[in-house]
PDB file of the backbone (N, CA, C, O) and the ligand in Angstrom, with CONECT records:
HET     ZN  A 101       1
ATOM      1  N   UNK A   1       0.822  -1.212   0.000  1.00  0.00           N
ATOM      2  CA  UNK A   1       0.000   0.000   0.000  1.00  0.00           C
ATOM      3  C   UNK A   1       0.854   1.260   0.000  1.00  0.00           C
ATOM      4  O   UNK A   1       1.550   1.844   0.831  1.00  0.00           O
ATOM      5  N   UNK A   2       0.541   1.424  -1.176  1.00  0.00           N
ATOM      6  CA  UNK A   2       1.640   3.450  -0.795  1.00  0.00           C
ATOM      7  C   UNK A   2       0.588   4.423  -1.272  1.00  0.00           C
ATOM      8  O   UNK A   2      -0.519   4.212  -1.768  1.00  0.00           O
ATOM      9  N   UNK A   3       1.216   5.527  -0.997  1.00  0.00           N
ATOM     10  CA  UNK A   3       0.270   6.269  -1.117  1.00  0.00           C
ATOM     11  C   UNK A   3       0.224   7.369  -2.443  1.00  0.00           C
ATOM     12  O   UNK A   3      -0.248   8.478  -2.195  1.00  0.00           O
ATOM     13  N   UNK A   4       0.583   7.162  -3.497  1.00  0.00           N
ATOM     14  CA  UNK A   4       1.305   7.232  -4.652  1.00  0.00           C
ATOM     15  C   UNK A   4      -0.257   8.328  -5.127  1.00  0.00           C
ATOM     16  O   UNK A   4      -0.289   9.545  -5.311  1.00  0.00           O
ATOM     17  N   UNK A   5      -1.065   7.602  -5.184  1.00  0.00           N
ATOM     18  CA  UNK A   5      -2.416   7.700  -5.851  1.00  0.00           C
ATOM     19  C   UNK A   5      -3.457   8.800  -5.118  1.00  0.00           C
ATOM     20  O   UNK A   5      -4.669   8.893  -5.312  1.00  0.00           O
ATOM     21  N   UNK A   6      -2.541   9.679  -4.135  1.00  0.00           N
ATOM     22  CA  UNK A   6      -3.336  10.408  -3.509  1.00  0.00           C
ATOM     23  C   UNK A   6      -4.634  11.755  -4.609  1.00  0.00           C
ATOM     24  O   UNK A   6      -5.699  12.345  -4.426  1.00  0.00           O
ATOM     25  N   UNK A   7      -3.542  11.596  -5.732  1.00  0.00           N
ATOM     26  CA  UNK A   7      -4.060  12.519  -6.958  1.00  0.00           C
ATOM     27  C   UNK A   7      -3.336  14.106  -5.894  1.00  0.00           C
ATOM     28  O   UNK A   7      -3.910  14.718  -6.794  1.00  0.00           O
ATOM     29  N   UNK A   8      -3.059  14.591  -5.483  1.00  0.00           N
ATOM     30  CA  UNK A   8      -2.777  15.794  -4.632  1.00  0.00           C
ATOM     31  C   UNK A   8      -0.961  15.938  -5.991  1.00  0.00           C
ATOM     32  O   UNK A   8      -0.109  16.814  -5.841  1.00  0.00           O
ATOM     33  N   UNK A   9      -0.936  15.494  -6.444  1.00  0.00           N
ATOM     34  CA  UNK A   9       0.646  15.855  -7.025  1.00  0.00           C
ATOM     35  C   UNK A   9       1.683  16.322  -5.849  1.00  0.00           C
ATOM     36  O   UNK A   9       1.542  16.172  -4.635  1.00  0.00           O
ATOM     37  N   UNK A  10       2.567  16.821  -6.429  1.00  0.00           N
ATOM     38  CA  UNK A  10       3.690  17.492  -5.947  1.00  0.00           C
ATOM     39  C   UNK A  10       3.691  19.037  -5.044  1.00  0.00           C
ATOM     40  O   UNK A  10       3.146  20.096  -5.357  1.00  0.00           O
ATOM     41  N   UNK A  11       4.292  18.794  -4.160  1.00  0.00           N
ATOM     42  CA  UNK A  11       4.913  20.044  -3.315  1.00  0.00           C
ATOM     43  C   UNK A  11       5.110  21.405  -4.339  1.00  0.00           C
ATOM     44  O   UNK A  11       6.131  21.666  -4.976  1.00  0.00           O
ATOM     45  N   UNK A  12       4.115  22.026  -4.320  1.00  0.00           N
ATOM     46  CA  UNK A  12       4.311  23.663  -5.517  1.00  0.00           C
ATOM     47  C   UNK A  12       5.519  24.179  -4.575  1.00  0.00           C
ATOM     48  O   UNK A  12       5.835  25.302  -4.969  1.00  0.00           O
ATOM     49  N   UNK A  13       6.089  23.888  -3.784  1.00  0.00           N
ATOM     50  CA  UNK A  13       7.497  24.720  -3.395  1.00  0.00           C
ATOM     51  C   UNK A  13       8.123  24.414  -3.277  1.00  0.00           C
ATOM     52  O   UNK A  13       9.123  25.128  -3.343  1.00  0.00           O
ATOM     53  N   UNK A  14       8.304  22.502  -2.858  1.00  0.00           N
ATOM     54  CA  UNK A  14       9.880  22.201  -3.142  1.00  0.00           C
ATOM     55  C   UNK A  14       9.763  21.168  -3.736  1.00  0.00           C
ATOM     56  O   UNK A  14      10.855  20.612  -3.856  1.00  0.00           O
ATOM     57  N   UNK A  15       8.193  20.135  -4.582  1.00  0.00           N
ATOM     58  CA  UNK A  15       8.246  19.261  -5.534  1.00  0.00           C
ATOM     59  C   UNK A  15       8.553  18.016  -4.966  1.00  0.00           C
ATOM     60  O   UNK A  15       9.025  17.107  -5.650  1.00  0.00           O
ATOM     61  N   UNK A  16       8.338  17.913  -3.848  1.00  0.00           N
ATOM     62  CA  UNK A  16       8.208  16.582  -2.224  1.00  0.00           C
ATOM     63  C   UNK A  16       7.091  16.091  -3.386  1.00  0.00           C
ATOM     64  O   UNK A  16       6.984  16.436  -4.563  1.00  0.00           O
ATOM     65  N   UNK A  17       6.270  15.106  -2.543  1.00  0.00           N
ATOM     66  CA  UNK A  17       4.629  14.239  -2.816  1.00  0.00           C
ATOM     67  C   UNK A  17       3.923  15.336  -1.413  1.00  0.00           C
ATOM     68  O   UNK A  17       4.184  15.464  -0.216  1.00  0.00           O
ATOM     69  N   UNK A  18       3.023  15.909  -2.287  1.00  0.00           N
ATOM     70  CA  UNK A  18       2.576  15.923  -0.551  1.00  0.00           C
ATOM     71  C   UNK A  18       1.805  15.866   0.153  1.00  0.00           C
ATOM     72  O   UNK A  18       0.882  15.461  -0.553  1.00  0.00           O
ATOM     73  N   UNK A  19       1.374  15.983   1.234  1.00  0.00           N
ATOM     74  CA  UNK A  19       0.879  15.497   2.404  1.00  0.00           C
ATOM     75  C   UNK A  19      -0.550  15.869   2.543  1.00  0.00           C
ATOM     76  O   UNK A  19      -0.839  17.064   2.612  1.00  0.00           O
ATOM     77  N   UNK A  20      -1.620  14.811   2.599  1.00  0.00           N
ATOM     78  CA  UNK A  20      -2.394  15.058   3.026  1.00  0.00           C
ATOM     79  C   UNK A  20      -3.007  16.165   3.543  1.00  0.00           C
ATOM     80  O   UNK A  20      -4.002  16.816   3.223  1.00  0.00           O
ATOM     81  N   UNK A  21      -2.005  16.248   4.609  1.00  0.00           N
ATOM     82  CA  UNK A  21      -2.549  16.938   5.992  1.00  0.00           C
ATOM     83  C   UNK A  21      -2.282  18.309   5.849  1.00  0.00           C
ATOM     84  O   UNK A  21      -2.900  19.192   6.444  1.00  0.00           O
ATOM     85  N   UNK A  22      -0.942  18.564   4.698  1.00  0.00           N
ATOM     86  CA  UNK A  22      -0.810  19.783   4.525  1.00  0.00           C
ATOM     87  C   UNK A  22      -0.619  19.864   2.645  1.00  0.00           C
ATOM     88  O   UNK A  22       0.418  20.197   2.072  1.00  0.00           O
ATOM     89  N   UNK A  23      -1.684  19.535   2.099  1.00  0.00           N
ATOM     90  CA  UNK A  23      -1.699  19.482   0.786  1.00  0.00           C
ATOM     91  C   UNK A  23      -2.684  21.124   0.409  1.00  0.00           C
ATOM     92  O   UNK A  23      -3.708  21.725   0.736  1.00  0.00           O
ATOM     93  N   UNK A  24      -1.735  21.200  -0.305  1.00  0.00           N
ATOM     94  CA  UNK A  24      -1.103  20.941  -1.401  1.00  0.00           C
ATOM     95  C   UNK A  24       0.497  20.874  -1.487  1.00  0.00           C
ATOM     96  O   UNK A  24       1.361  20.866  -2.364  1.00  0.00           O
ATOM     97  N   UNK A  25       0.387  20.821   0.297  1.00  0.00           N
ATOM     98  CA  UNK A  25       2.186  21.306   0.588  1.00  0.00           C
ATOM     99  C   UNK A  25       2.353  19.810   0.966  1.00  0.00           C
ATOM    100  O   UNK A  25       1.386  19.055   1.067  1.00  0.00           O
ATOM    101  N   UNK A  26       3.638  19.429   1.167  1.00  0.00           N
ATOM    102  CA  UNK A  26       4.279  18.202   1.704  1.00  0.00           C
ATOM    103  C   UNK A  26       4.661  18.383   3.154  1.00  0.00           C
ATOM    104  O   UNK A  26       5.026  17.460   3.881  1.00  0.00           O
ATOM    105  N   UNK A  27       4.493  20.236   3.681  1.00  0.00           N
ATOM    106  CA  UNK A  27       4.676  19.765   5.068  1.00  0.00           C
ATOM    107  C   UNK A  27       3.869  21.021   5.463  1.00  0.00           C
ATOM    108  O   UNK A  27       3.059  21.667   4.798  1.00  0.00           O
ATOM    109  N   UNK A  28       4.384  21.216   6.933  1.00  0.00           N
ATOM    110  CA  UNK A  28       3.549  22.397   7.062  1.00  0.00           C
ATOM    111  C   UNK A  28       4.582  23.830   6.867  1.00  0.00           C
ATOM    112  O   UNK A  28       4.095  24.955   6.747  1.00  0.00           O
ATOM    113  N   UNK A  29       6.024  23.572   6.861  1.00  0.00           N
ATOM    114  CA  UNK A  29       6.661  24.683   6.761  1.00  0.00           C
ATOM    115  C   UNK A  29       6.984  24.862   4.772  1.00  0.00           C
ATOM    116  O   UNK A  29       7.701  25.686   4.205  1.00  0.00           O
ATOM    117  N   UNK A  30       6.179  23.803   4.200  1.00  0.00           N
ATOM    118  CA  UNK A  30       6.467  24.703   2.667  1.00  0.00           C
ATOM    119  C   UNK A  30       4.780  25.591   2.863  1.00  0.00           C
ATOM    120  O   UNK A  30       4.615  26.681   2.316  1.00  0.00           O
ATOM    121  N   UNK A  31       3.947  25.100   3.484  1.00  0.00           N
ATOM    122  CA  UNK A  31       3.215  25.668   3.947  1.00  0.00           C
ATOM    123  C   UNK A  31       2.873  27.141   4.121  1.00  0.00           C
ATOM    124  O   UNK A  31       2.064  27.972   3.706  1.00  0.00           O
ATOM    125  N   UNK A  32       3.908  27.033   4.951  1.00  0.00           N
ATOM    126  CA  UNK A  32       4.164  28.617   5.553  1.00  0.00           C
ATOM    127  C   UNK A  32       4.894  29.385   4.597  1.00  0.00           C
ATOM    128  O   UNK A  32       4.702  30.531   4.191  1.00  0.00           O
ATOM    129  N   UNK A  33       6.167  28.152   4.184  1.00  0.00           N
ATOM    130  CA  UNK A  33       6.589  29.310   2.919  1.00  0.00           C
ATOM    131  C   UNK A  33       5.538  30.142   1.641  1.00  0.00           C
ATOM    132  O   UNK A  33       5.864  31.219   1.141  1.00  0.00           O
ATOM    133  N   UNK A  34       4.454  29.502   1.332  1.00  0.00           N
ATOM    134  CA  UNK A  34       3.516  29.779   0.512  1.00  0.00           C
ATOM    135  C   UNK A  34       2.549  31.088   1.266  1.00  0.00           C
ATOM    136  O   UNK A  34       2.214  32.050   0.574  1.00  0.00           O
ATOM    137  N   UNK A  35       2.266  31.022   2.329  1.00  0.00           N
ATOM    138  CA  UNK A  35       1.475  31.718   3.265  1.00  0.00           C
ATOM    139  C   UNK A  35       2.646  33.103   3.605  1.00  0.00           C
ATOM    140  O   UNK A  35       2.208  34.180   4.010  1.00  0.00           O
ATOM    141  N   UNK A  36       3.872  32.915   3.415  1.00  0.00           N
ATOM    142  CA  UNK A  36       4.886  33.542   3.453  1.00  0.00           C
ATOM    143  C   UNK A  36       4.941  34.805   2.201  1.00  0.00           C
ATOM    144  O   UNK A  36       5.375  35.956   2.249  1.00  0.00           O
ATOM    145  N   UNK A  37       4.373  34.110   1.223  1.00  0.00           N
ATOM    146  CA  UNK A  37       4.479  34.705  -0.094  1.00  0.00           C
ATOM    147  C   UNK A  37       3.446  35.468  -0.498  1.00  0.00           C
ATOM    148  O   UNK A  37       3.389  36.446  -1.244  1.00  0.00           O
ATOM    149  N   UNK A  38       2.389  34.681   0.299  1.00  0.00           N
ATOM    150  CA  UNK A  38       1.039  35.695   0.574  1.00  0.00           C
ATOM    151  C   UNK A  38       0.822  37.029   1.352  1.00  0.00           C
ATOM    152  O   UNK A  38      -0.029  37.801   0.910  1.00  0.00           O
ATOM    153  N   UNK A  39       1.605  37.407   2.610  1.00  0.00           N
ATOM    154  CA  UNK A  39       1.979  37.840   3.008  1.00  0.00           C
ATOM    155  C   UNK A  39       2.721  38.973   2.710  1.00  0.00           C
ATOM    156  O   UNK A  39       2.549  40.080   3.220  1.00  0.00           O
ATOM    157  N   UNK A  40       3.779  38.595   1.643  1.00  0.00           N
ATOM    158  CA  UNK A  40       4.956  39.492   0.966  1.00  0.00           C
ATOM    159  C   UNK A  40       4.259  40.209  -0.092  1.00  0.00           C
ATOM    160  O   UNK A  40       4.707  41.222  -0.629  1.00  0.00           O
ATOM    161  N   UNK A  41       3.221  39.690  -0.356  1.00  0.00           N
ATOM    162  CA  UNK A  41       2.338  40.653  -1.636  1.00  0.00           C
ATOM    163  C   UNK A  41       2.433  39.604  -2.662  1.00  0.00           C
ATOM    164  O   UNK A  41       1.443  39.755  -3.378  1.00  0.00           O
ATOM    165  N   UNK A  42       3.111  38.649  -3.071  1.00  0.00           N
ATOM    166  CA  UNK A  42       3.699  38.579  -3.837  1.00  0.00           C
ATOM    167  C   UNK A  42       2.368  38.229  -4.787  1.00  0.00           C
ATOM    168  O   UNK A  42       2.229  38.801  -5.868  1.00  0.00           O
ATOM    169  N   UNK A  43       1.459  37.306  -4.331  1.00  0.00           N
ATOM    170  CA  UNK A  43       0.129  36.784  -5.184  1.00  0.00           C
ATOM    171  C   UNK A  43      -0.624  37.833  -4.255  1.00  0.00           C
ATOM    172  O   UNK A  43      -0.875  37.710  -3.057  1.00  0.00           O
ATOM    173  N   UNK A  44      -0.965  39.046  -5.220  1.00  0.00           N
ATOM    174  CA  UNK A  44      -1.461  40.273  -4.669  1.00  0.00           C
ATOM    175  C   UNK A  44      -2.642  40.254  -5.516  1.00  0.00           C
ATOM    176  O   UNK A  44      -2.608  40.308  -6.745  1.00  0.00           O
ATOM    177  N   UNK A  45      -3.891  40.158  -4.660  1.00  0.00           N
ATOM    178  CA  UNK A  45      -4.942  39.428  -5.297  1.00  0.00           C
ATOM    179  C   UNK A  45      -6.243  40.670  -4.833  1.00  0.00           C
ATOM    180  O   UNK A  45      -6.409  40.844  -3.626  1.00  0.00           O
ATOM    181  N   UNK A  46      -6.891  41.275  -5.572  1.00  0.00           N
ATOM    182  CA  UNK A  46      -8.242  42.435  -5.339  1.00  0.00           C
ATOM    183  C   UNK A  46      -7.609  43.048  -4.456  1.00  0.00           C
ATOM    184  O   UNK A  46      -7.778  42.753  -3.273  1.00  0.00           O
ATOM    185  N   UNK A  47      -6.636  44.153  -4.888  1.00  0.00           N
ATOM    186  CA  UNK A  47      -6.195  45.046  -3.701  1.00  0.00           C
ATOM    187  C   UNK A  47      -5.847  46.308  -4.545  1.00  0.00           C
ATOM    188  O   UNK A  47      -5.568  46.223  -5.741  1.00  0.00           O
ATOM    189  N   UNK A  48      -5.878  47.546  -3.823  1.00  0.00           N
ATOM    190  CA  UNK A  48      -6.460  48.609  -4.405  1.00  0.00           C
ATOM    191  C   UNK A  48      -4.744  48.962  -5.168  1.00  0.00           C
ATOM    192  O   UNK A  48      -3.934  49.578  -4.474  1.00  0.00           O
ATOM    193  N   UNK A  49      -4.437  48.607  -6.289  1.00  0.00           N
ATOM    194  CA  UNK A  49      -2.880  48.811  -6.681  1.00  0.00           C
ATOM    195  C   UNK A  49      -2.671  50.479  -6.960  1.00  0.00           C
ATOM    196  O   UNK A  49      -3.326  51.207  -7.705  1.00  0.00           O
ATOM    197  N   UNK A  50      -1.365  50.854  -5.969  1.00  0.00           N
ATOM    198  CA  UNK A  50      -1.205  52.104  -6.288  1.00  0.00           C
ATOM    199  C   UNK A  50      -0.362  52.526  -7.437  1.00  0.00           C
ATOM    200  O   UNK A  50       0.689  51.938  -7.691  1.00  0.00           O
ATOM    201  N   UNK A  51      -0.742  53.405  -8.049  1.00  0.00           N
ATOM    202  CA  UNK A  51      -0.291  53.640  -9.555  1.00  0.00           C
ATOM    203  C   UNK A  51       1.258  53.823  -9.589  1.00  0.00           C
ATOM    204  O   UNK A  51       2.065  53.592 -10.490  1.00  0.00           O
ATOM    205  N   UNK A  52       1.430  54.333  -8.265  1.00  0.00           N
ATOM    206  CA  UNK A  52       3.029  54.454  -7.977  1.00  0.00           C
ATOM    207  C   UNK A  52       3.935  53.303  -7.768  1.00  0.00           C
ATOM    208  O   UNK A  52       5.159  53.353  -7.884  1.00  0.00           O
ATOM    209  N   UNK A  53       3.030  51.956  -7.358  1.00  0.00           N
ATOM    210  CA  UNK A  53       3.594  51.239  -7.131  1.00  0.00           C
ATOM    211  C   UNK A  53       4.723  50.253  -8.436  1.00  0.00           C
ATOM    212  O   UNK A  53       4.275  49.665  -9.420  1.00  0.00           O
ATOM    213  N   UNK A  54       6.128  50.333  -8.057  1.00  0.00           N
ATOM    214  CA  UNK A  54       6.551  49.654  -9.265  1.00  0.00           C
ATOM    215  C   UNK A  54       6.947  47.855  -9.388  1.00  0.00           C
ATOM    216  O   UNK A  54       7.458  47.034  -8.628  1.00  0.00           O
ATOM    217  N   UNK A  55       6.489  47.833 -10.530  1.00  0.00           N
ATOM    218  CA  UNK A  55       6.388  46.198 -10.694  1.00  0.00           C
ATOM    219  C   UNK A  55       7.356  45.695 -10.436  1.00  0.00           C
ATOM    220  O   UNK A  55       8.160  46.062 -11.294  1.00  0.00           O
ATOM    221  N   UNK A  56       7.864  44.991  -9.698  1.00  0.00           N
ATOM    222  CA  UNK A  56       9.721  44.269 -10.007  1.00  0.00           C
ATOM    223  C   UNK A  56       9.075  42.924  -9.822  1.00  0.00           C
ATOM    224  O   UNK A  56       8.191  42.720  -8.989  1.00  0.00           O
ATOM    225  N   UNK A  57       9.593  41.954 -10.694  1.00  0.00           N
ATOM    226  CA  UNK A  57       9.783  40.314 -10.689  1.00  0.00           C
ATOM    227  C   UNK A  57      11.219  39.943 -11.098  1.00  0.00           C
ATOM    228  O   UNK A  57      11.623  39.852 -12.257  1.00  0.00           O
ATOM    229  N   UNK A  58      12.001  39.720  -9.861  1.00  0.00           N
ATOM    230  CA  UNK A  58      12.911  39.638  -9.691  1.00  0.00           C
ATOM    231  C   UNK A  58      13.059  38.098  -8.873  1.00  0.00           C
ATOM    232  O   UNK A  58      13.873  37.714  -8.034  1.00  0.00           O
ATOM    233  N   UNK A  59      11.920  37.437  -9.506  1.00  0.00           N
ATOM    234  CA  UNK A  59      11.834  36.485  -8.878  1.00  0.00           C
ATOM    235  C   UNK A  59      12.525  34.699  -9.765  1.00  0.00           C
ATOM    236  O   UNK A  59      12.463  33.637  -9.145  1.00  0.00           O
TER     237      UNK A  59
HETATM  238 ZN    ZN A 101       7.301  20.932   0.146  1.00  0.00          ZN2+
END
């Protein structure tokens, strides 16, 4: 029995299998890294963008 077939794919941050419990993450600290990124603006989602603000993807 493995758990191969969860259908959940891969860790979007470090490409683990992942976890159930913290899926779509494989743990709870890629977790946080994602919640991390939310945080940073980075997936800056219905928010009032200031015209001044400048784009950098330096990512
Ligand atoms: Zn991960």
């Amino acid at each position: 029995m493995t758990e191969r077939a969860s259908g959940t794919g891969a860790c979007p941050i470090c490409g683990k299998p992942a976890a159930t419990e913290y899926r779509p993450f494989c743990s709870k600290r890629c977790a946080d890294v994602d919640l991390s990124r939310w945080l940073g603006g980075v997936y800056r989602v219905e928010t009032e963008e200031s015209p001044d603000a400048p784009k950098k993807d330096e990512d």
